[in-house]
C-alpha positions in Angstrom: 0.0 0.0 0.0 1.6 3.0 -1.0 1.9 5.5 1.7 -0.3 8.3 0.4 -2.9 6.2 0.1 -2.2 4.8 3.7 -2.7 8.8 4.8 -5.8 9.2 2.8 -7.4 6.0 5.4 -6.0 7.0 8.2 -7.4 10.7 7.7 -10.8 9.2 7.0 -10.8 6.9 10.1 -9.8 10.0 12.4 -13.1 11.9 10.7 -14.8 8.7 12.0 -17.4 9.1 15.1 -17.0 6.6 18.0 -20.1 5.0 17.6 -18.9 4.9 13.5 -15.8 3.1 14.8 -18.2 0.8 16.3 -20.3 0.5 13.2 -17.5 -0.2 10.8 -15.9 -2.8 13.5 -18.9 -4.6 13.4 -18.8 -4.6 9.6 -15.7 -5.7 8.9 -16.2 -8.5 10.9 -19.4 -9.3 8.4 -22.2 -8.6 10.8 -25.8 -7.8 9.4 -27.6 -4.6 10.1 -29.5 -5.9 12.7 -26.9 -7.7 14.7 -25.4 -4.2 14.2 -28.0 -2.8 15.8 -28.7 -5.6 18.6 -25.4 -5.6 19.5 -25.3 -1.8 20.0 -28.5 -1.3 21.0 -29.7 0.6 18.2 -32.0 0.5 15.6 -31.3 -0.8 11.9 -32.0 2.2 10.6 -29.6 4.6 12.8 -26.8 1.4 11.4 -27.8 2.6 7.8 -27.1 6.2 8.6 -23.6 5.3 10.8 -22.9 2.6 7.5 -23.2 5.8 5.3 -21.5 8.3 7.2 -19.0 5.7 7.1 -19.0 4.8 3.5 -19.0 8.7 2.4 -16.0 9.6 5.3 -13.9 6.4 4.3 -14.5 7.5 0.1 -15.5 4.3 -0.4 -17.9 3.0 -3.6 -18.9 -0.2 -2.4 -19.0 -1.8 1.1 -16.5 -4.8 -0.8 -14.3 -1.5 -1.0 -14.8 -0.4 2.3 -14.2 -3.7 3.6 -11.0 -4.1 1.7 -9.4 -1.2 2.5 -9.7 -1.6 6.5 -8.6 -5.0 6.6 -5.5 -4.1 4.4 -4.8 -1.0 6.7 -4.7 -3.4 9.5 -2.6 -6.2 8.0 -0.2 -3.2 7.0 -0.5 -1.8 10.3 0.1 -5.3 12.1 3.6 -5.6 9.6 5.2 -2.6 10.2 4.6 -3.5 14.2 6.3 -6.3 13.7 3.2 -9.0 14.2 3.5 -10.4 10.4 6.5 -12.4 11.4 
């Protein structure tokens, strides 16, 4: 990942809302809308808005995309700490 484009994610995730951070964790990890929501104790459609606040902070066209680019960041993240090897 080149490193302007590792800037460009990072300065979306620090746009990110806690509860967004919560959103998107859920997410990645492939969780519906309303395990979203039970798990948070929200309702689905407050997970839709936090899922596009998301989705419009992180520049990302598709939730494939979305999904992508965090777990990359992390896995690049985890390398350069030294938990790769």
């Amino acid at each position: 990942m080149h490193s302007e484009n590792l800037d460009k994610i990072l300065n979306g995730l620090k746009t990110l809302t806690p509860r967004e951070h919560e959103v998107l964790d859920q997410v990645v990890l492939g969780r519906l809308n309303k395990e979203v929501a039970s798990e948070l104790g929200i309702t689905i459609r407050t997970v839709k808005e936090h899922r596009r606040h998301v989705m419009e902070k992180m520049e990302a066209n598709s939730l494939a995309e979305l999904v992508t680019t965090i777990v990359t960041t992390r896995l690049g993240k985890a390398d350069q700490l030294g938990f790769g090897q």
